[in-house]
C-alpha positions as CSV (number, residue, x, y, z in Angstrom):
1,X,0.0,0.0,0.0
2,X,1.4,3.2,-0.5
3,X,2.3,5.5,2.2
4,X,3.4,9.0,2.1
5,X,5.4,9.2,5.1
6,X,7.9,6.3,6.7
7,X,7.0,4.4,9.1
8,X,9.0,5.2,12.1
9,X,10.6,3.0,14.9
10,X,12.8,5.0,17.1
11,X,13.5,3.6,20.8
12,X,16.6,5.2,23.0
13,X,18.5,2.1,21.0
14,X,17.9,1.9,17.5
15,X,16.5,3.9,14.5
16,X,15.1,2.1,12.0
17,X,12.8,3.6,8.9
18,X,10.9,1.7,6.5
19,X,10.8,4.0,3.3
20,X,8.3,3.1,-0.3
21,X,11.3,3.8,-2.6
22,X,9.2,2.9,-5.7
23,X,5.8,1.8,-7.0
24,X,5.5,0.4,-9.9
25,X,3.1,-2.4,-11.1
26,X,5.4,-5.0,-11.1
27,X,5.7,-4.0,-7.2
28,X,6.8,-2.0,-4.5
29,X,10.5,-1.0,-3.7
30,X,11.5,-0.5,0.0
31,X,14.2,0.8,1.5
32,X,15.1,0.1,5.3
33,X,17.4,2.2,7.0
34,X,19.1,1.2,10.7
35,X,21.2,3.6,11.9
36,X,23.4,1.8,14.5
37,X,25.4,4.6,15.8
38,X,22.3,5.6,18.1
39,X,23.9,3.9,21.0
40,X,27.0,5.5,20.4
41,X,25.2,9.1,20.2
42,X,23.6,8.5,23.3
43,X,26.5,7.1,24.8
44,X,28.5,10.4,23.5
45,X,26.1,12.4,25.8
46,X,25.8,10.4,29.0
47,X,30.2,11.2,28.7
48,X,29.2,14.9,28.2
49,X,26.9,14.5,30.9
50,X,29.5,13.2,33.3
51,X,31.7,15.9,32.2
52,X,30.0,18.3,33.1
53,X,29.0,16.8,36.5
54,X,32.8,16.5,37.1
55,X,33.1,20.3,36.3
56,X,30.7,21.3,38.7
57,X,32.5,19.1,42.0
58,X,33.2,21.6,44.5
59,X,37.0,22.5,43.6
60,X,40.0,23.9,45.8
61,X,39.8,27.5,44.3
62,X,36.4,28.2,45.8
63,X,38.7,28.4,48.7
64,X,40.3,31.5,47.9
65,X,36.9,33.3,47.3
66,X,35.0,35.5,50.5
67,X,33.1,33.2,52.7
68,X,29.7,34.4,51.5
69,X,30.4,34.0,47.9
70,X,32.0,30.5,48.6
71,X,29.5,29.6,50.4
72,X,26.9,30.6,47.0
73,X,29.1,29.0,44.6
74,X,29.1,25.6,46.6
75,X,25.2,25.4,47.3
76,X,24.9,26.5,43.8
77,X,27.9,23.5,42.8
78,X,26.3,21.3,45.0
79,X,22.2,21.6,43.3
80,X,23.6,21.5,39.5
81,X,26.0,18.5,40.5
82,X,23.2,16.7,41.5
83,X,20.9,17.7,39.2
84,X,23.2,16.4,36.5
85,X,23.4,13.3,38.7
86,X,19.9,12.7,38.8
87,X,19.8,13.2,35.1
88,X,22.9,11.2,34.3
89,X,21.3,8.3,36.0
90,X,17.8,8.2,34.7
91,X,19.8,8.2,30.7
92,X,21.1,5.3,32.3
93,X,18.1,3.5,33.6
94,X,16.5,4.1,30.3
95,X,19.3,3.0,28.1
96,X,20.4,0.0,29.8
97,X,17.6,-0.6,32.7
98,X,16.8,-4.1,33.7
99,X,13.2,-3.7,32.2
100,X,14.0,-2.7,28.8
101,X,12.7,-4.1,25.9
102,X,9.9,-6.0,27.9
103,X,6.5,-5.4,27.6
104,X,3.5,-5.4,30.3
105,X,1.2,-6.0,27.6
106,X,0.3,-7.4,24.8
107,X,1.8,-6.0,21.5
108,X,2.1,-6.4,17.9
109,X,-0.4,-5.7,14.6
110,X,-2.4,-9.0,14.3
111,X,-2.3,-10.3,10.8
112,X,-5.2,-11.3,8.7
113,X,-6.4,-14.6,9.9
114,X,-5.8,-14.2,13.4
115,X,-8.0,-13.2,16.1
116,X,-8.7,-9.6,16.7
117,X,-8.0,-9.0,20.0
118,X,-10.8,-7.9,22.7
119,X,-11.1,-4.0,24.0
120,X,-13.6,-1.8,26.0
121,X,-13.5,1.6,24.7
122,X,-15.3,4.7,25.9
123,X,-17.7,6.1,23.5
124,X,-17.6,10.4,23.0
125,X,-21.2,9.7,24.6
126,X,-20.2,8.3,27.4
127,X,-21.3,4.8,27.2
128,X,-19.0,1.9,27.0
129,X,-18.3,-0.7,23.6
130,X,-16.8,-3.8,23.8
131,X,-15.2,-5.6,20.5
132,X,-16.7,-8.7,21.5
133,X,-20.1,-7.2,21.9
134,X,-20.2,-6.8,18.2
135,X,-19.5,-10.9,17.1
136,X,-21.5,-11.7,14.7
137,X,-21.1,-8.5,12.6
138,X,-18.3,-7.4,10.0
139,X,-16.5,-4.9,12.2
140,X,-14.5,-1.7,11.0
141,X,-12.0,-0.4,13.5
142,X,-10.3,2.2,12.3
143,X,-7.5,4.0,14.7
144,X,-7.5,7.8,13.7
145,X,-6.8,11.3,15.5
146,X,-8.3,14.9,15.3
147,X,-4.4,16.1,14.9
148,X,-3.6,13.7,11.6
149,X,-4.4,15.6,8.4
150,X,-5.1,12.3,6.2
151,X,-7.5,10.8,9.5
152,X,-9.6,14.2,9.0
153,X,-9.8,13.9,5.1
154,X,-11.2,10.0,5.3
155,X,-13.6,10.8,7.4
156,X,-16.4,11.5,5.3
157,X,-15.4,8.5,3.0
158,X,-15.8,6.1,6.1
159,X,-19.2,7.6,7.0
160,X,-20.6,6.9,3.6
161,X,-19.5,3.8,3.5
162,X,-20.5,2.9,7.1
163,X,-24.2,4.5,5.8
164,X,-24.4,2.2,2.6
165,X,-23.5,-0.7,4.5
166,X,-24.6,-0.3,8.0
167,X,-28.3,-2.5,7.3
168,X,-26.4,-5.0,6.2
169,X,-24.9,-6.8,9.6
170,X,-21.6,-4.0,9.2
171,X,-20.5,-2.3,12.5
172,X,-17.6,0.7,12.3
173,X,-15.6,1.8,15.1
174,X,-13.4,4.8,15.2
175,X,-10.6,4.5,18.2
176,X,-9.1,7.9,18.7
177,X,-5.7,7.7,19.1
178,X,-3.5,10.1,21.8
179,X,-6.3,12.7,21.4
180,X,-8.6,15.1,23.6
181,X,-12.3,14.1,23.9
182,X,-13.4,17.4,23.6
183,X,-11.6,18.2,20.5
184,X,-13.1,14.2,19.3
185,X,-16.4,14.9,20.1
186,X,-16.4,18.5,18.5
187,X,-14.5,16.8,14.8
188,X,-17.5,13.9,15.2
189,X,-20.1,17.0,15.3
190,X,-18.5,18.6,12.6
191,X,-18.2,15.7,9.8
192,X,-21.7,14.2,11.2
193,X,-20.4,10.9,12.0
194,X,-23.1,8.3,13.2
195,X,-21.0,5.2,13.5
196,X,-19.4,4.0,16.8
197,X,-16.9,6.6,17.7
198,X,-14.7,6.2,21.5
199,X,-11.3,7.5,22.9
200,X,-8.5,5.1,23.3
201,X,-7.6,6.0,27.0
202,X,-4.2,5.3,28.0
203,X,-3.6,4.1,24.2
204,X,-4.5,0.6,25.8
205,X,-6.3,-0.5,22.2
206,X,-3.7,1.1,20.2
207,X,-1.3,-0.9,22.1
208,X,-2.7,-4.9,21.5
209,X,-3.3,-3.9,17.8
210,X,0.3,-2.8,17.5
211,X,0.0,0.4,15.3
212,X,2.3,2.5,14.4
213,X,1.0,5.7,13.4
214,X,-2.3,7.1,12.2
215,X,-5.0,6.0,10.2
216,X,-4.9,2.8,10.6
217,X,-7.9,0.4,9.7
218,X,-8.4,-3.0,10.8
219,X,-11.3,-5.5,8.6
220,X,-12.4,-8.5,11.1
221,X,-14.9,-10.9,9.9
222,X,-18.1,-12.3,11.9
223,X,-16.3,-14.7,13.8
224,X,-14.0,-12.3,15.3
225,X,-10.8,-12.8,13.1
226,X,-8.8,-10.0,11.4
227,X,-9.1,-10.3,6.9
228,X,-7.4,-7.3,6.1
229,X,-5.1,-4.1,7.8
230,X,-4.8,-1.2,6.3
231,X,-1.8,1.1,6.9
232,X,-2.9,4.7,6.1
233,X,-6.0,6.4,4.3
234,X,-8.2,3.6,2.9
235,X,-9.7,4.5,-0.7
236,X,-14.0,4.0,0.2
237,X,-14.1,1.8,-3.2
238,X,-11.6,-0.6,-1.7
239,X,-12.9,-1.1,1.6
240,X,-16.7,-1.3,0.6
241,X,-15.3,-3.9,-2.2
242,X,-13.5,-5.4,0.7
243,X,-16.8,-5.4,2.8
244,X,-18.8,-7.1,-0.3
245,X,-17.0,-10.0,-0.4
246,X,-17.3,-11.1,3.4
247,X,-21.1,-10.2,2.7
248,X,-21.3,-12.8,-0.2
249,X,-21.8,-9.8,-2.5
């Protein structure tokens, strides 16, 4: 599918960019980029860091100074040494901590074919929706933000094809992703959206399906397994095609 900006995967420890180099209709080009010197540029600072905590040690010409004005520069010394401390340890924690690279839950995009996993989201009116209250229908979950230009101009798109299909055993849900309720509930107003639209508090949801940026749109069947993922803005002639065929149409 193409995509118009890289999908990004930056941690304190690695860089790594996924780039569409070329389309073409004999296929797509990619071109991944790792940049391994990460470490070493944030091992370059936490040495600049000590530096400058060295700098600041209380030294033998404060000596020589008045007593009041020692006494400054040494409470001074003392708060920006450890300051820089405190700093230099937390870069440490978080580039080498015991709990990095482990997850407390679950992660990763499910693929087409396996199951969509479960979520309770909180709808802009205040009620609550769970995935698995919706088994038996075609589901549309589509991960989306008030701040993401493309998100805004899909919108419409993904209400008329929630409209033309929505009789037909079809659910949508949009999961609002790192966003402000009031400024979701004032963008649903504004495009007139009537499908299933909730904030994804705490990016829990955002989380289990693994995505990576915004939109994103997930296609799960009747019986609860994912068919299709879409990474960025879905065309409305693909996805109601997409929603025809699980319908037998």
């Amino acid at each position: 599918q193409p995509i118009g900006l890289p999908a990004l995967r930056s941690t304190l420890r690695e860089d790594l960019y996924v780039v569409l180099a070329g389309f073409s209709r004999s296929g797509a080009t990619f071109k991944v980029f790792i940049n391994s010197l990460a470490s070493f540029l944030w091992l370059g600072g936490l040495v600049l860091l000590s530096g400058g905590a060295v700098a600041l040690w209380p030294s033998s010409q404060a000596k020589r100074l008045p007593v009041p004005q020692a006494r400054r520069r040494a409470a001074w010394n003392s708060a920006a040494l450890l300051v820089g401390l405190a700093l230099l340890a937390a870069a440490g924690v978080a580039m080498w901590g015991l709990g990095h690279g482990t997850t407390i839950q679950r992660s990763g995009r499910p693929l087409p074919g396996q199951a969509a996993p479960d979520f309770s989201l909180a709808l802009v009116d205040g009620s609550t929706l769970s995935l698995s209250d919706l088994r038996g229908q075609v589901v549309v979950v589509n991960f989306w933000a008030t701040w993401c230009p493309s998100c805004a101009e899909e919108l419409a798109d993904l209400q008329s094809v929630w409209e033309a299909h929505q009789e037909q055993g079809v659910a949508f849900v949009g999961v609002a992703y790192q966003d402000d309720l009031s400024d979701v509930q004032r963008r649903v107003a504004a495009e007139g959206l009537t499908y299933l639209v909730g904030l994804d508090q705490g990016d829990h949801i955002a989380a289990a399906y693994g995505i990576t940026g915004v939109p994103e749109t997930f296609v799960i069947d009747s019986e609860g397994q994912v068919v299709n993922v879409y990474i960025g803005p879905i065309s409305p002639q693909e996805l109601a095609a997409q929603l025809d065929s699980l319908l037998g149409r």
